[in-house]
C-alpha positions in Angstrom: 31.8 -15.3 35.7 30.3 -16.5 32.5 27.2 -17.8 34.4 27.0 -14.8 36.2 27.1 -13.0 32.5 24.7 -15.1 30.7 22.0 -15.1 34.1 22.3 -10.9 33.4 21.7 -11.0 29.9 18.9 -13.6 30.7 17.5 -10.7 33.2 17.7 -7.5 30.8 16.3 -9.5 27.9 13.3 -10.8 29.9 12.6 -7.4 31.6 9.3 -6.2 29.9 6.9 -3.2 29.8 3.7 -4.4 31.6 0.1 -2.8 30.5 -2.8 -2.5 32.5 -5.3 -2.8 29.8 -5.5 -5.2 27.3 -5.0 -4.5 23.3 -7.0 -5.7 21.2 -6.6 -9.2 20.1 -6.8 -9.3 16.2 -6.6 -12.6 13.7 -5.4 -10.3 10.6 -1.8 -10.2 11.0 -0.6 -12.0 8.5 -3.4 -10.2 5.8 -2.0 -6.6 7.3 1.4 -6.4 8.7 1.1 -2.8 9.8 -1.9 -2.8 11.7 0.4 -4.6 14.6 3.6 -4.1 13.8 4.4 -0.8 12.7 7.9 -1.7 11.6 6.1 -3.6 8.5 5.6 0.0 6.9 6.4 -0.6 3.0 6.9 -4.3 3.3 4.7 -4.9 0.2 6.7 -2.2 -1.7 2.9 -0.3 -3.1 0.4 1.8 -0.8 -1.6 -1.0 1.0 -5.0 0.3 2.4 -7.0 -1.7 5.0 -10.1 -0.7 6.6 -12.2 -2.5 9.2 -14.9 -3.1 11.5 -16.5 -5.5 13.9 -19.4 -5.4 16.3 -19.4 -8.1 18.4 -22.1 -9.1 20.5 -24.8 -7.8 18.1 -28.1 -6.6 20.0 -26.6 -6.4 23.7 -25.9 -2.9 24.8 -22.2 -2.2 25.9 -21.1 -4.7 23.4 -17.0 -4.1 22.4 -17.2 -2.1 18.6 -14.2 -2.0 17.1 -13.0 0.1 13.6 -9.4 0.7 12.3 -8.4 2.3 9.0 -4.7 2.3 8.0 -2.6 3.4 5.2 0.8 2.1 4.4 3.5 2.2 2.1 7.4 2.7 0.7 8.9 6.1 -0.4 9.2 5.3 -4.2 12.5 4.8 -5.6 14.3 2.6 -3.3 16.5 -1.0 -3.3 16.6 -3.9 -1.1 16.5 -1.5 2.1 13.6 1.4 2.2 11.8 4.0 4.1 8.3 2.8 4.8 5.4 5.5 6.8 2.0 4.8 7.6 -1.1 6.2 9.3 -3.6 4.4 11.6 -6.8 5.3 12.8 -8.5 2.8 15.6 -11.3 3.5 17.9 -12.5 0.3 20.1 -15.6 0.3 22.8 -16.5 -2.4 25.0 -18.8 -1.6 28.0 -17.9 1.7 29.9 -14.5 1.3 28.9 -13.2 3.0 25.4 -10.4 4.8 23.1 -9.7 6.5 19.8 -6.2 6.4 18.3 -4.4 8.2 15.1 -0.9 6.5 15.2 2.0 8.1 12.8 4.7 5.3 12.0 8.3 5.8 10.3 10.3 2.4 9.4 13.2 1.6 8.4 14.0 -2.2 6.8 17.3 -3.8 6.6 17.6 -6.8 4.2 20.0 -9.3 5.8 21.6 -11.3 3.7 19.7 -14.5 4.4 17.2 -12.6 2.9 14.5 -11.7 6.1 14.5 -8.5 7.1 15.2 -6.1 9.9 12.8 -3.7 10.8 13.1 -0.5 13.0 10.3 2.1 13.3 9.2 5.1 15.3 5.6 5.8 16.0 3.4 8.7 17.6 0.4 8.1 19.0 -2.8 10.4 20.4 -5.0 8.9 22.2 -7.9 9.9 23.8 -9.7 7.0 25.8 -12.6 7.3 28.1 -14.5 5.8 30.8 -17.8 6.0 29.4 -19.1 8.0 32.1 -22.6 8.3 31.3 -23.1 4.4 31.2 -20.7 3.8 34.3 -20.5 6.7 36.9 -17.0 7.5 36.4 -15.0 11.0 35.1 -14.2 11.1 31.7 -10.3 10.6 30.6 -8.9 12.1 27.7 -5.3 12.9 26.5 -2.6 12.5 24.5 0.3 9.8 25.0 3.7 9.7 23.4 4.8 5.7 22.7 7.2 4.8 25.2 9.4 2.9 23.3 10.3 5.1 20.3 12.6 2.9 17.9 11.7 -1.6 18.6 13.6 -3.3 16.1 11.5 -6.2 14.4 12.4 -8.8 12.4 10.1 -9.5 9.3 10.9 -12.9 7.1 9.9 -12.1 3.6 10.3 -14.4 0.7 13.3 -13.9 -1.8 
C-alpha cells in the first residue's frame, strides 16, 4: 500500500503543464529575481527597476529582439513576511514569430524559520503575439491570455 502511495504521489508531483513555444532563455536571474519568478516581488525590500534589451544576430533580417522593463517592490511598512507587486513589460521577435506582454504580479513571502523564504504570487497576463504575417504568409494572432496557474508557491533562500 505504501508503494502504491508513494508511486501516486511520484505521478501527481511529476505531472507538468507542457508549452508549445519556447520562453525566452535569460542569464539575469540571479541580478533580477522578478523578471522569472514573479513570486520574488519585494524580495529586496526597496522599488527595484530593471530595463533591457538585446538584438541578437545584428545585421541579419528576422533576427530575435528582445526588450523587458519591470518594476518591483514591497508595500512599505511590513516585518519578516510582506506584500510584494510588480509590473512587467516584455516584447520578443525572432523571425515571423513574435509577442508583447504587460504581466501584473501580487506576492506573498513567508519567512520560515530556517530563514529562506516561501513565496506565493498571482499574476495576469495580456498578451498579444503574432505570426508576423507580412514576412511569413500566415494570419495575424492576437489576444489576451489569463495565467493558467494563478497562485505557484516558490521557495526563495535569502540570507539572514
Amino acid at each position: 500500500m505504501k508503494q502504491l502511495f508513494l508511486l501516486g504521489f511520484a505521478i501527481v508531483c511529476g505531472a507538468t503543464t507542457t508549452s508549445a513555444q519556447q520562453f525566452p532563455i535569460r542569464a539575469t536571474a540571479m541580478m533580477n529575481p522578478f523578471q522569472d519568478h514573479p513570486a520574488a516581488a519585494g524580495v529586496l525590500g526597496c522599488m527595484d527597476l530593471h530595463m533591457g534589451y538585446r538584438n541578437q544576430w545584428s545585421g541579419i533580417e528576422g533576427a530575435p529582439q528582445t526588450a523587458f522593463a519591470n518594476l518591483h517592490g514591497q508595500m512599505p511598512g511590513q516585518g519578516d513576511d510582506f506584500h510584494g507587486f510588480g509590473v512587467r513589460v516584455e516584447s520578443d521577435e525572432a523571425g515571423a514569430w513574435g509577442y508583447n506582454a504587460v504581466n501584473l504580479a501580487y506576492a506573498y513571502n513567508l519567512r520560515l524559520t530556517n530563514g529562506a523564504r516561501l513565496g506565493s504570487r498571482a499574476e495576469c497576463r495580456i498578451l498579444s503575439a503574432s505570426t508576423g504575417h507580412e514576412h511569413a504568409g500566415y494570419a495575424r494572432i492576437t489576444g489576451c491570455e489569463r495565467s493558467r496557474s494563478i497562485w505557484q508557491p516558490t521557495v526563495y533562500c535569502a540570507d539572514g
